[in-house]
N, C-alpha and C positions, 0 to 999 in steps of 0.2 A: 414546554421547552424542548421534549422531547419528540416534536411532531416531524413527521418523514415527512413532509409534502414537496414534491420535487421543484426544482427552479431551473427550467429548461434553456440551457445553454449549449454552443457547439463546442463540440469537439475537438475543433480547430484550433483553439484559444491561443496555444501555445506552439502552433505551425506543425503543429504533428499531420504527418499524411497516413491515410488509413493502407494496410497490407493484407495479403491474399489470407492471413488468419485471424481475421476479426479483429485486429490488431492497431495501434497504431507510431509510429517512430521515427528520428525526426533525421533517420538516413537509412541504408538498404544494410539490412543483416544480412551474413552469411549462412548457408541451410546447415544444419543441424539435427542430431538426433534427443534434445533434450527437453525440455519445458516447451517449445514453441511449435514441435511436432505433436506432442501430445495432446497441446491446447487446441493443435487442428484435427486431429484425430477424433478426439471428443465432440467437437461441434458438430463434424460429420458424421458420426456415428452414433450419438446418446440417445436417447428416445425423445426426450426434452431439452432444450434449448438454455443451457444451465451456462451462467455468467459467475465469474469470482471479485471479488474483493480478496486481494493477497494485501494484509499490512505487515508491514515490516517495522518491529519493534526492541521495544528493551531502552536503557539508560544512555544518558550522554556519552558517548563514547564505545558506543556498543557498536558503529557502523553502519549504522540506518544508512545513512542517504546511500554511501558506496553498494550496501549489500544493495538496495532497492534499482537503483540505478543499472547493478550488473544484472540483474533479472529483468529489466525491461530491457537491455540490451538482446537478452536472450529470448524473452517470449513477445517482444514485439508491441506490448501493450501500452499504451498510456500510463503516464506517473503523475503524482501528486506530491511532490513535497510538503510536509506536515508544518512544517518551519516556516513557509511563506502564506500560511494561513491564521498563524499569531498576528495579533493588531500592535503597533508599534506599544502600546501601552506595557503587553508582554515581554517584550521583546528589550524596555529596556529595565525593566524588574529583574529579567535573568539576566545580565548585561551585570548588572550592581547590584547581584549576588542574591536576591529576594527570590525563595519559591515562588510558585505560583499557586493560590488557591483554587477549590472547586468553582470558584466562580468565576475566576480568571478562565478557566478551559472548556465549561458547557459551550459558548459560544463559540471557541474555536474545533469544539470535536464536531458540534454540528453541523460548522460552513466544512471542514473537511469531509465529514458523511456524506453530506449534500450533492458536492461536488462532482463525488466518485457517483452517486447513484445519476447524476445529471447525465456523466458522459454513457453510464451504462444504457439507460430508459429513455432519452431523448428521441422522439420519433421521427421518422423522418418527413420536412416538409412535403407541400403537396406537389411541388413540382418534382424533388427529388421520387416520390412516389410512381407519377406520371413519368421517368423516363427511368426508371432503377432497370425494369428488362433490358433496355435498348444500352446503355450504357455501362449497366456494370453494375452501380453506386452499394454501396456495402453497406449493408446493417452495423446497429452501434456494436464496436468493440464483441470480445468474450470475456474480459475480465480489465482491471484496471487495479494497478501496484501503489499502493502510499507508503510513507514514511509518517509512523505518530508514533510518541512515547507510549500512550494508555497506561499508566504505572498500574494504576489501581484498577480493579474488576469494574466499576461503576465507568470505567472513563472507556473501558472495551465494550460495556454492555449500550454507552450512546452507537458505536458502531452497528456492535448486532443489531438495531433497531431497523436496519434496513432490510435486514431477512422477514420481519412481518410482514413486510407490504409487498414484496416479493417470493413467491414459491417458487423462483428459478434461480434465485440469486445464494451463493454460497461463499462465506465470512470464513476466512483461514488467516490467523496471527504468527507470525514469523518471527517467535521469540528469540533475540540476539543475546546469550548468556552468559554473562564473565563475571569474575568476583569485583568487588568495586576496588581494591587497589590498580586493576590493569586497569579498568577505563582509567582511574585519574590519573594515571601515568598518561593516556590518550591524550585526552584532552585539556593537558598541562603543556603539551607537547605542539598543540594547536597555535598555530604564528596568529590568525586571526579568525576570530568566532565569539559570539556573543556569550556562550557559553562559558562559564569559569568552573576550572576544576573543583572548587567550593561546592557550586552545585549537583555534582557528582554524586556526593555522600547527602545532600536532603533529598536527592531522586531515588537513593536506595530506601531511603527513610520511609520514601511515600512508596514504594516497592510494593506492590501484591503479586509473586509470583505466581506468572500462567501457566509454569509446564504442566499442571493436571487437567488444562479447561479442554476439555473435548476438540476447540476447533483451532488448538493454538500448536505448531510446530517447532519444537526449539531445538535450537543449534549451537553448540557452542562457538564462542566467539574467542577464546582466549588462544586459538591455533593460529596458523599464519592468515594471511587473506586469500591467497589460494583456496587453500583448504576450504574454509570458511564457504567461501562461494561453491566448491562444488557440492559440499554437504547441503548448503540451499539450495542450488539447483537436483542433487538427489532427492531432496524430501518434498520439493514443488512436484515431480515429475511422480512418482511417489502415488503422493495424494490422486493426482489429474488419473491415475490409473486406475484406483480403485472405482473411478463415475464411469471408467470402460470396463471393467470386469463384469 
């Protein structure tokens, strides 16, 4: 259940166009000195050709999609919503207040691992190959942004499963941090979302906090959303430094 084997699909799926840093977004960012210089800087300068999986995680209400979203705005990369990877079956279990079980989520951390390594690893066809000098055409992405809960350590470690098969690929969790009274304030607050504040307090329940795992980044989330974002884009930018030092 837990095999990498990749499922080679483009890039394009979702009209993203690829940009001059490995990247790819579905309009023209403005230049910057922050995550999106670094992720170019690194490409051109690392000894090896090192690609990331940034997830952006934590509880309902912790800000996923928003934080995940302002960071692909900034580093230009392809996104993966975690949420549009559940099978309706999940979808309306959370909906009418039911956890989800470990069996409910193997298949959906899967199709979302899968995903992310497809857009990374996809090679390029043979015509794209045949004129890549003459025209340009860009290698896959340098790294690709999701949104997934992974409560528990086992549901982070189906992720990490893609660093085996890859020795250039590098797994960094962007743990989203608050006490569970603000999120259910959040997401009580929410006009329309599958999501019920109920669920809030069974997703602390299933809670295994990551701040000690080696490859996970946590921020708190209980500040304004300013804030919040620039603290993630400090600690993306951060990390991207130390593969340049």
């Amino acid at each position: 259940m837990l095999s990498a084997n990749d499922k080679p699909s483009t890039t394009t799926s979702n009209g993203l166009t690829s940009n001059l840093y490995g990247g790819c977004t579905a309009q023209p960012q403005s230049r910057h000195t922050g995550p999106k210089a670094y992720m170019r800087n690194h490409a051109m300068n690392s000894e090896s050709s090192l690609q990331h999986i940034w997830i952006v995680t934590g509880p309902a209400g912790s800000g996923k999609t928003t934080v995940a979203k302002n960071l692909q705005a900034e580093m230009g990369l392809p996104f993966l919503e975690g949420d549009d990877f559940h099978p309706p079956a999940n979808k309306e279990k959370m909906a009418n207040g039911i956890p989800l079980t470990d069996a409910d989520r193997w298949d959906w951390l899967i199709s979302l691992r899968d995903a992310a390594i497809d857009i990374l690893t996809k090679p390029p066809s043979t015509e794209t190959e045949t004129t890549a000098a003459v025209d340009g055409t860009l290698p896959p992405p340098t790294g690709v942004i999701m949104s997934c809960s992974a409560l528990k350590l086992k549901y982070r470690d189906v992720i990490r499963v893609a660093e085996y098969y890859n020795p250039s690929l590098r797994i960094h969790f962007i743990y989203l941090k608050a006490d569970e009274k603000t999120l259910m304030e959040r997401v009580n607050g929410r006009a329309s979302h599958y999501m019920k504040g109920n669920m809030v307090h069974s997703q602390f329940e299933a809670l295994e906090d990551p701040s000690d795992e080696v490859d996970v980044l946590a921020v708190d989330v209980s500040v304004p959303p300013d804030v919040v974002q620039r603290s993630v884009s400090d600690v993306v930018k951060k990390k991207l430094a130390e593969y340049n030092s």
